[in-house]
N, C-alpha and C positions, 0 to 999 in steps of 0.2 A: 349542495343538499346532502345531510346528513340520511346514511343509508343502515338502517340494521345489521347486523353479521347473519350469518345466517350458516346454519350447520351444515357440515358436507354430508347429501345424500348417497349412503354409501348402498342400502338396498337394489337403486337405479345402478349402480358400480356392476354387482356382484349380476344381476339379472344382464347386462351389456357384454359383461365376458363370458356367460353361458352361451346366450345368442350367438356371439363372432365365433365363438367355437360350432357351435351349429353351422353359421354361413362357410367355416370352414370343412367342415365336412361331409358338407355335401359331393355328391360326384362332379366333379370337373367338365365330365363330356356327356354331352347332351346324346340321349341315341339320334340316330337319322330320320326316325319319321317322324321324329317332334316337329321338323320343320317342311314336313310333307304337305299337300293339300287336304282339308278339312276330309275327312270321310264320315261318309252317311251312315248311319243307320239302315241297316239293312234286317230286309227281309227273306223271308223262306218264297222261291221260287222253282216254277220246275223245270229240272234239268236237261228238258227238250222243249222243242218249241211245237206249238200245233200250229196247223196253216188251216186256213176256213174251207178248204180240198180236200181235207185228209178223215177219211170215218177209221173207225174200229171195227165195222162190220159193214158188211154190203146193205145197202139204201138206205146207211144212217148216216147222216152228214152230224157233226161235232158244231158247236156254236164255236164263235171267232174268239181267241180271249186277245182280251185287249193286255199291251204290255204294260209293265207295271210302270209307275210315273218316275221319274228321275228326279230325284230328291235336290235342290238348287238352296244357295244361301239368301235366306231373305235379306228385302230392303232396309236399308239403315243399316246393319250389323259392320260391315268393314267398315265403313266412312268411320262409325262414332269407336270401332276399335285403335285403327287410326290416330284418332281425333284424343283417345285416353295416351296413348302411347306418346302423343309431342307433349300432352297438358304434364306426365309423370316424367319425362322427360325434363322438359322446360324446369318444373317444378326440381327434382333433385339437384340438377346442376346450380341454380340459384340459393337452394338450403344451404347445399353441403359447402358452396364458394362463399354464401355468406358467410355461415360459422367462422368456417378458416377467416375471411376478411379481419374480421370482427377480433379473434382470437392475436392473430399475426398483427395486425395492421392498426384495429383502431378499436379497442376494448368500452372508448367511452362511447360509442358509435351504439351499445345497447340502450340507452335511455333514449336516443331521437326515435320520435314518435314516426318518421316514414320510414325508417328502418325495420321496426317493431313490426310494422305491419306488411312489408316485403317480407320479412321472413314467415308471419303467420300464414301470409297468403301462399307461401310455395309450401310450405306444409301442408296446408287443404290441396292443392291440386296434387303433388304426391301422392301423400293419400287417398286423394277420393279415385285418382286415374288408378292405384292400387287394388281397391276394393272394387270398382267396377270392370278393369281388365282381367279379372276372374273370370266374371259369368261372361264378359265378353268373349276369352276363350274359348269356353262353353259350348254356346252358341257356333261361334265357326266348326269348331271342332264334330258336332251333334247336325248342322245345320237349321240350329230352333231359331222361331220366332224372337225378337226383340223382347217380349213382352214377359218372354220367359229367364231374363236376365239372371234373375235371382232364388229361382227355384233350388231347392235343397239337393235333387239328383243331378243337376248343371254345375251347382260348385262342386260338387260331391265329386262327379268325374275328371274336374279337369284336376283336381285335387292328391287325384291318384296316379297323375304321373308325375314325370318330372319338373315338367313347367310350372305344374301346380305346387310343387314344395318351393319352388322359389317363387312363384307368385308369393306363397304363404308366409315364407321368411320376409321377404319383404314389407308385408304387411305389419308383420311383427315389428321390424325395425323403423316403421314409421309409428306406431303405436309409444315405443321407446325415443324418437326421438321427440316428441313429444314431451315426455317428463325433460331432457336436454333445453329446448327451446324453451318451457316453462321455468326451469331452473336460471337460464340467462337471464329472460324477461321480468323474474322476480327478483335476482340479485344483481345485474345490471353490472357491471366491471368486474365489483368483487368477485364474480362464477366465472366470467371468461378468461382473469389475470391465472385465476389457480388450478392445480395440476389434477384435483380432480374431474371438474368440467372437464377440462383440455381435455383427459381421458376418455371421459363420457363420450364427445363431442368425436375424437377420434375413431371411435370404435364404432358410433353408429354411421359417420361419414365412410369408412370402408368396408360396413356392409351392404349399403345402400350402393356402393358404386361397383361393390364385387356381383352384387347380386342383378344390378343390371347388364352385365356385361356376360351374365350367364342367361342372359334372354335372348341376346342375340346372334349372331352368326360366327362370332370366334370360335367356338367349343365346336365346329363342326369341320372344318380347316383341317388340310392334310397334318399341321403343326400345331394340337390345340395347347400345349402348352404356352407356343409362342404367342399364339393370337391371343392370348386369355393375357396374357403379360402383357403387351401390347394396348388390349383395349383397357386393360385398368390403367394405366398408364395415360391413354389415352382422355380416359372420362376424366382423370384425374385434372389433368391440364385443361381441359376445356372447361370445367367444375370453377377451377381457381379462377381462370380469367373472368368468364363469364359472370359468376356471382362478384368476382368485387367488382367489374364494373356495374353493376345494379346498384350496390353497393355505393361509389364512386357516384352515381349519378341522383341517387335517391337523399344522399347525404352528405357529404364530403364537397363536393364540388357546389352544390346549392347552396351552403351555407355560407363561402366567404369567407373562412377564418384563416386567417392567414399561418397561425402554429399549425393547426391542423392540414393545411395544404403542404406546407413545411414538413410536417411528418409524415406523411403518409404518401404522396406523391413521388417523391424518388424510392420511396422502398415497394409500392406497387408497380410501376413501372419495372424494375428486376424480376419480380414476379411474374409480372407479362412476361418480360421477355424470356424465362425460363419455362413457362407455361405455354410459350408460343413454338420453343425449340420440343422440348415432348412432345406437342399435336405433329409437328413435323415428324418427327423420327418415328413414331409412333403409328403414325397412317401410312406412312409409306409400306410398313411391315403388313400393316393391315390389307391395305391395297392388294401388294404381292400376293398375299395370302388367298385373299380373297377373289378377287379379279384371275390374278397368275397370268397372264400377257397382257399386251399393249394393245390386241386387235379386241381385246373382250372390251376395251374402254369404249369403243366406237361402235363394236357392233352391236351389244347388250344393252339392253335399259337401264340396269342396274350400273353400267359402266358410264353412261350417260349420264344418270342421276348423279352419280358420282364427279365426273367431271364439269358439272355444274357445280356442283357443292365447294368445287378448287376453285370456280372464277368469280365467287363470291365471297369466297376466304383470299382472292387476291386483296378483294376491294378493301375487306375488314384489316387487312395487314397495312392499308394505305391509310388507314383513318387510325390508326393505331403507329403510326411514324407521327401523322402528326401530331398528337397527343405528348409522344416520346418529344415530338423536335419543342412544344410550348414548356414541359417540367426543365428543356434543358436550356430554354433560353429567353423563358418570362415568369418562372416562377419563383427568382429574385426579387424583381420587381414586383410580383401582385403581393408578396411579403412585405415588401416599402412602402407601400401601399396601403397595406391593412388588409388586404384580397377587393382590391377593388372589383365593384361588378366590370365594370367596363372590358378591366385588363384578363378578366376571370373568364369571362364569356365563350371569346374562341376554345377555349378549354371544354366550355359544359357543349359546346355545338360538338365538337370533335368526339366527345365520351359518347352526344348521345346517337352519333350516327355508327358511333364503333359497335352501340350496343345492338340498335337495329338490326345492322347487317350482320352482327353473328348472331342475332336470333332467326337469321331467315338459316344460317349455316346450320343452328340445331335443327331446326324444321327438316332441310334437305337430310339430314344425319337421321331421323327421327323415320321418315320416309324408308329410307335406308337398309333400317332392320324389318321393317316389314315388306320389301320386296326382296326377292331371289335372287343371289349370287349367280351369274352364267345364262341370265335369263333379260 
């Protein structure tokens, strides 16, 4: 199919290197009560207490006052902040692993129509887990009703600190990569093959991961240089594996073709396995960082959590051998073949249980950042 040229948007260029320069200068380190418990609102109260005993003058007894109520976070509000935090989650690591996929791997991979729509789809949940983890802040932050999600003095506030400029940047960089993802989806290879996409596609893929990684608990680490290194590092590799196998299972493998399996299968596979040595080296640092001894793994929940999250990532490393052990000793043959379903099969079973189980690993990771290191 005969596809138009299409001009390089150089507007979306120039607006992407304002932005990374923004994501870049931001502060680095989070203050420490960013990640304190939510405080109330407070009121004027007075600085002694009366007892329903005590008068001011002889045969006047004082009425009882009752103490002031203790302000609590209502129902719903963590669960569905939560619940924004795996969906924006989920959603990045898939955007930003597609692109790459897509760009590295398999450029013709933009005109299949369940591709198109894997990417649109992690774009909406980004986004929207973006725009609603705002006033979800808010809310914790304020202790407000649900209802008040989106009130002007809710974003207003959380807006005003720190968490709230990188919510905000965030935002921004989904908004941007939006022209990105429209750019591919209209020009289909030719955007992905050339260097300004690439560009494009680079620039918003390392604000999105820098700026998540300033949401969580690296930047508060005896070593926030190291941890901040670490966890872009980190998202990075998980980004890569995770979206091409979406990628891998949405398209590439369902389809059968045997050049395309040909091409793209040993060279994702490297990629795994380069993606799977940085979540190594990269978490352990974190871990160190974070955790800092062996007795916090066992005795903290947070360490718990964590070592839960290793024996679920042993399993994803086992379903991802065998995957590695079919490209290096049946992916001749489904080539001979034409990509026969039959010989293809054990392939798309093995992606799609890889993929599974490392989305239960996001989830636990997801988990992660919104409980307490040491706790």
């Amino acid at each position: 199919m005969a596809v138009p040229r299409t001009r390089p948007l150089r507007a979306p260029l120039v607006l992407l290197m304002a932005l990374l320069w923004l994501v870049l200068a931001l502060p680095t380190t989070t203050p420490a009560h960013a990640y304190a418990h939510p405080k109330p609102n407070r009121t004027a109260t007075p600085t002694h207490s009366v007892s329903p005993t005590h008068s001011t003058s002889p045969g006047v007894q004082e009425p009882a006052v009752a103490p002031p109520a203790v302000p609590h976070e209502h129902a719903g509000v963590r669960p569905l902040t939560v619940a924004a935090k795996v969906a924006g989650f989920l959603g990045m690591t898939v955007f930003v692993g597609g692109l790459a996929f897509l760009a590295l791997l398999w450029p013709d991979g933009t005109w299949h129509h369940r591709v198109r729509r894997v990417l649109v789809t992690a774009w909406a949940a980004g986004a929207g887990a973006s725009l609603v983890g705002i006033g979800l802040q808010g809310l914790q932050n304020d202790m407000r009703p649900l209802s008040e999600v989106f009130k002007p003095d809710v974003l207003g506030g959380v807006l005003t600190e720190h968490l709230g400029e990188v919510w905000a940047v965030k935002g921004l960089l989904w908004v941007l990569a939006a022209v990105v993802l429209a750019w591919a989806l209209r020009a289909g290879d030719q955007a992905v093959r050339h260097a300004p996409w690439r560009v494009a596609a680079l620039a918003v893929g390392f604000g999105l991961l820098r700026t998540t990684g300033m949401t969580g608990h690296a930047s508060g680490t005896p070593r926030p240089a190291l941890s901040q290194a670490a966890d872009l590092l980190h998202l990075t590799g998980v980004s890569l594996w995770f979206g091409g196998l979406v990628m891998l299972l949405a398209g590439v493998v369902q389809r059968h073709r045997a050049g395309e399996l040909a091409r793209v299968m040993p060279r994702y596979s490297m990629l795994a396995l380069g993606s799977v040595l940085a979540i190594a080296a990269s978490g352990l640092v974190l871990a160190w960082q974070l955790v800092g001894s062996f007795d916090g793994l066992v005795t903290t929940s947070y360490g718990r959590l964590l070592l839960g999250k290793l024996a679920v990532f042993a399993l994803v490393l086992a379903a991802a051998q065998r995957s590695k052990k079919w490209v290096a000793e049946r992916l001749d043959l489904a080539v001979l073949l034409r990509g026969d379903a039959v010989t293809v099969r054990p392939l798309l079973y093995s992606v799609a249980a890889e993929t599974a189980l490392l989305s239960v690993v996001l989830l636990a990771a997801s988990l992660l950042v919104t409980a307490a290191p040491g706790r």
